[in-house]
TORMI-337628 format. One line per 8 residues: number of its first residue (from 0); their letters; for each residue x, y, z of N, C-alpha, C. Coordinates in nm, 2 decimals. Layout:
// TORMI-337628
NUM) a) X,Y,Z,X,Y,Z,X,Y,Z; ...
// end
This chain:
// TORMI-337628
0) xxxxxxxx) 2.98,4.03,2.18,2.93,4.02,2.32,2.84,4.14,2.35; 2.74,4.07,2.39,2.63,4.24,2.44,2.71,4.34,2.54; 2.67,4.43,2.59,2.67,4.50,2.68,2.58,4.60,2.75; 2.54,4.63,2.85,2.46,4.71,2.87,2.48,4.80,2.97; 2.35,4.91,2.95,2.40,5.05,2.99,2.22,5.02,3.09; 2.26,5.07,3.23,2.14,5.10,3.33,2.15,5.25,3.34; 2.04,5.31,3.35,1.99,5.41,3.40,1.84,5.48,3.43; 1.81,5.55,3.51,1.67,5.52,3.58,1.69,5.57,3.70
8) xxxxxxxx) 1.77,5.55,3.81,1.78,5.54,3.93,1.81,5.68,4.00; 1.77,5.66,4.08,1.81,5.83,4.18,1.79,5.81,4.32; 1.74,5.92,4.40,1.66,5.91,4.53,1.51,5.96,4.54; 1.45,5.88,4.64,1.33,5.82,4.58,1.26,5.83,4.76; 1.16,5.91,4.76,1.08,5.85,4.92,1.03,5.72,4.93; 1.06,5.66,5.09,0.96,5.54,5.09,0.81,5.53,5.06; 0.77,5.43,4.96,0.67,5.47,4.91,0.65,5.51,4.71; 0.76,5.57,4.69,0.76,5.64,4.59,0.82,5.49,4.48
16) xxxxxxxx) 0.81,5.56,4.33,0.83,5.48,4.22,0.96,5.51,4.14; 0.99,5.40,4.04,1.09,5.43,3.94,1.11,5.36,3.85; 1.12,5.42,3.72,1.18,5.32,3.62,1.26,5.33,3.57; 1.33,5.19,3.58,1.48,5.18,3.52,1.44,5.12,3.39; 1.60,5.15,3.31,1.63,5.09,3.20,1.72,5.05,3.13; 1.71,4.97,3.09,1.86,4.89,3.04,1.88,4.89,2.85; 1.94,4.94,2.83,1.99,4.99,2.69,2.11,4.85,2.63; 2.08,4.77,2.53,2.23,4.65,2.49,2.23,4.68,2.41
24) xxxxxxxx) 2.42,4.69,2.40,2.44,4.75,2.26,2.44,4.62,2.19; 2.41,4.57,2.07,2.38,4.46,2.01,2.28,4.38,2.01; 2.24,4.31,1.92,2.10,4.25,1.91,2.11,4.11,2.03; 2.03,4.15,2.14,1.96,4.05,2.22,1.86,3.96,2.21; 1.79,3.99,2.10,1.66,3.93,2.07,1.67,3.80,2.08; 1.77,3.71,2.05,1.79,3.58,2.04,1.81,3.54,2.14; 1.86,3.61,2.29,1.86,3.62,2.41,1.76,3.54,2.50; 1.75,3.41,2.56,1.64,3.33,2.61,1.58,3.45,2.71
32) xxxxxxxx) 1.64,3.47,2.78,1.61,3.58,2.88,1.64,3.64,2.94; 1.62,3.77,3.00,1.70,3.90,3.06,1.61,3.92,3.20; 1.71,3.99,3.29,1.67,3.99,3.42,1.76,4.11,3.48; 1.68,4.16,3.60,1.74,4.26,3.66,1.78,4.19,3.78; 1.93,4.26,3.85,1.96,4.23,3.95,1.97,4.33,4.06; 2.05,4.30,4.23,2.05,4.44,4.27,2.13,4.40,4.34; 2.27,4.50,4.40,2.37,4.46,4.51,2.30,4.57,4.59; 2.31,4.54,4.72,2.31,4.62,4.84,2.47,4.63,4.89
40) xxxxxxxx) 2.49,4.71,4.96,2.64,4.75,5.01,2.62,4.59,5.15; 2.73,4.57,5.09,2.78,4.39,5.23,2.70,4.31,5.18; 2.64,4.31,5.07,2.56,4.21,5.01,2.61,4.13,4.89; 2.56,4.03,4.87,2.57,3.93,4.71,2.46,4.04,4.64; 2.49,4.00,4.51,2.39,4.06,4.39,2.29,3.94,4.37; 2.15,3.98,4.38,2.09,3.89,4.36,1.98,3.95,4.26; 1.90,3.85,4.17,1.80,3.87,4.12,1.69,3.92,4.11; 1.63,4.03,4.07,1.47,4.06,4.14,1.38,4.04,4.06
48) xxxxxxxx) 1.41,4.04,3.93,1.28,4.06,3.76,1.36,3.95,3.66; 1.30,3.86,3.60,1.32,3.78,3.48,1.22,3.82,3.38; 1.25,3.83,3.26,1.16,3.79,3.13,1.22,3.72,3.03; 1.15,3.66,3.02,1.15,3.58,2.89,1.19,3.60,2.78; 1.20,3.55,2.67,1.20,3.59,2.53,1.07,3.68,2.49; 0.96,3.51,2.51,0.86,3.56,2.53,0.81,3.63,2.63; 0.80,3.70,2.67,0.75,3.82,2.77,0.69,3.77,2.88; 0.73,3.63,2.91,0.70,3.57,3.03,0.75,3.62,3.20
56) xxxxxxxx) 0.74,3.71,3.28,0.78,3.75,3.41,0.79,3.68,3.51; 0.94,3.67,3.55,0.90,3.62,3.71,0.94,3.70,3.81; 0.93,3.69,3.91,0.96,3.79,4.02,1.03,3.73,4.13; 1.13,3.80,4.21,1.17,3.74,4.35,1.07,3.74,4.47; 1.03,3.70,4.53,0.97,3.71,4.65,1.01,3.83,4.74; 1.14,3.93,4.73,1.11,3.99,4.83,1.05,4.16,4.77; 1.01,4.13,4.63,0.98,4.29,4.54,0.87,4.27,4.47; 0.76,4.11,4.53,0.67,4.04,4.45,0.56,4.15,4.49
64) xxxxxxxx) 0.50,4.18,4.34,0.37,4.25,4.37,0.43,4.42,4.35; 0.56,4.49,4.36,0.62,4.56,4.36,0.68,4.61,4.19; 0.72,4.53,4.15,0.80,4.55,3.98,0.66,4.48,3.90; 0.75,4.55,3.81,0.68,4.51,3.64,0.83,4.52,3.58; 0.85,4.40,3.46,0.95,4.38,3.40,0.89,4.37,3.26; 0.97,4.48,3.17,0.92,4.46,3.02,1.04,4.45,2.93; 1.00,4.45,2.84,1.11,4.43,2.66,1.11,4.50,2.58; 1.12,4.57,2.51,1.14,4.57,2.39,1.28,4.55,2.28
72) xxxxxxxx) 1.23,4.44,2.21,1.35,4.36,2.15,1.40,4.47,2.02; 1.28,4.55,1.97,1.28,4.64,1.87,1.44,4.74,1.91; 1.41,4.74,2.03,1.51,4.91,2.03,1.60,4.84,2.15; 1.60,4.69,2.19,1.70,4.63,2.28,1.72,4.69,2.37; 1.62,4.70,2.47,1.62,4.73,2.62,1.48,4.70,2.69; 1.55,4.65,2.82,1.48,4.61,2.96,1.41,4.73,2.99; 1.29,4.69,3.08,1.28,4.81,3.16,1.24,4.75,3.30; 1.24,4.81,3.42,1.23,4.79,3.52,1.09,4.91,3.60
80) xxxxxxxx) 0.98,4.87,3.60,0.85,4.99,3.71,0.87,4.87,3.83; 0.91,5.00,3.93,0.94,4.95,4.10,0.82,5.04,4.15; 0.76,4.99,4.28,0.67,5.10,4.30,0.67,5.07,4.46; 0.62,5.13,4.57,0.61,5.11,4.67,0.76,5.07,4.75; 0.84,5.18,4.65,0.96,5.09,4.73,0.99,5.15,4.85; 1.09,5.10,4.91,1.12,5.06,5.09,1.26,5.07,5.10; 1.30,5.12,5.20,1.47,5.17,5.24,1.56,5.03,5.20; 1.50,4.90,5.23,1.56,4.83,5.23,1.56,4.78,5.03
88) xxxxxxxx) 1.54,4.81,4.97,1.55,4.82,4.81,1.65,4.93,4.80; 1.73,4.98,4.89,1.82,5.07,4.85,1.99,4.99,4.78; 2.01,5.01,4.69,2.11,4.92,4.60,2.11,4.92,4.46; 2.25,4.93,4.40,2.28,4.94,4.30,2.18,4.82,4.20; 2.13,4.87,4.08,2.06,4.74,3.99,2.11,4.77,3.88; 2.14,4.62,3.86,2.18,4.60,3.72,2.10,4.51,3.62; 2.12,4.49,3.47,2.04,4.44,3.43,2.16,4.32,3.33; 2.09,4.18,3.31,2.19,4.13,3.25,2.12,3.96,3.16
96) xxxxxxxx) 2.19,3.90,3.12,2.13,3.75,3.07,2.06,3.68,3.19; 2.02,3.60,3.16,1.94,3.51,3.29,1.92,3.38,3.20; 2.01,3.28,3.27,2.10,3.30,3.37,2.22,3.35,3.36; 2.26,3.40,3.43,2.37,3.50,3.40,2.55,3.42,3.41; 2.63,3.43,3.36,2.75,3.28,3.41,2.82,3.41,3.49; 2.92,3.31,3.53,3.03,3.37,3.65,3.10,3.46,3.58; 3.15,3.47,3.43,3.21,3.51,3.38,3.14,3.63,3.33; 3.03,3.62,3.34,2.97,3.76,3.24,3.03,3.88,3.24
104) xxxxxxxx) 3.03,3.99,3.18,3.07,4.16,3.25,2.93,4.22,3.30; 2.96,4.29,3.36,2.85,4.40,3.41,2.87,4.52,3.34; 2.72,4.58,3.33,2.75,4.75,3.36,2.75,4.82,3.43; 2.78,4.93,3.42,2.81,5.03,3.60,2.66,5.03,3.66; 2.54,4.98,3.63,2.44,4.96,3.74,2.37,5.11,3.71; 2.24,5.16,3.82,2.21,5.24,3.82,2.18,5.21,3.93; 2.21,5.34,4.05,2.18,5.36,4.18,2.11,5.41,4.22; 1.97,5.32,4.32,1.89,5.32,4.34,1.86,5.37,4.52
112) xxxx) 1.80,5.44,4.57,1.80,5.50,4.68,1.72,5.52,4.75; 1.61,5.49,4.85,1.46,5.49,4.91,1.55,5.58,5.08; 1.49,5.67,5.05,1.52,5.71,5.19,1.42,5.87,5.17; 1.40,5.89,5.34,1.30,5.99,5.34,1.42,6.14,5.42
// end
């Protein structure tokens, strides 16, 4: 079973940038596709970055024009460039399969912070 390690995250002015990264211990490559997620506090975890195997991106609507989602299958990890972020992007992100099942595990996330 993969697992993975986030880190990247801190406190950040509105406005300001970050890159996260997602580290799996074990070969993902075979992996259709990997995606970042994000909980907000009183929130569901939702989606924000997909890629592909092939390095195909998609994006959520509310971070569109904001991330860039990349791969490297070489050294098995995601990366997450957020840019222009906003108070309301404040929330834990994690990174994981896509689609992801009910059952999956998580990793402890890396906490993410926009405030001035």
């Amino acid at each position: 079973q993969v697992q993975f390690v986030e880190s990247g995250g801190g406190l950040v002015q509105p406005g300001g940038s970050l890159r996260l990264s997602c580290a799996a211990s074990g070969s993902f490559s075979t992996i259709r596709a990997m995606a970042w997620y994000r909980q907000a506090p009183g929130n569901q975890r939702e989606w924000v970055a997909v890629i592909t195997s092939g390095g195909t991106p998609f994006y959520a609507a509310s971070m569109l024009g904001r991330l860039t989602i990349s791969r490297d299958n070489t050294m098995n990890t995601v990366f997450l460039q957020m840019s222009s972020l906003k108070p309301e992007d404040t929330a834990v992100y994690y990174c994981n399969v896509w689609p992801v099942l009910s059952s999956a595990s998580w990793g402890q996330g890396t906490q993410v912070t926009v405030s001035s």
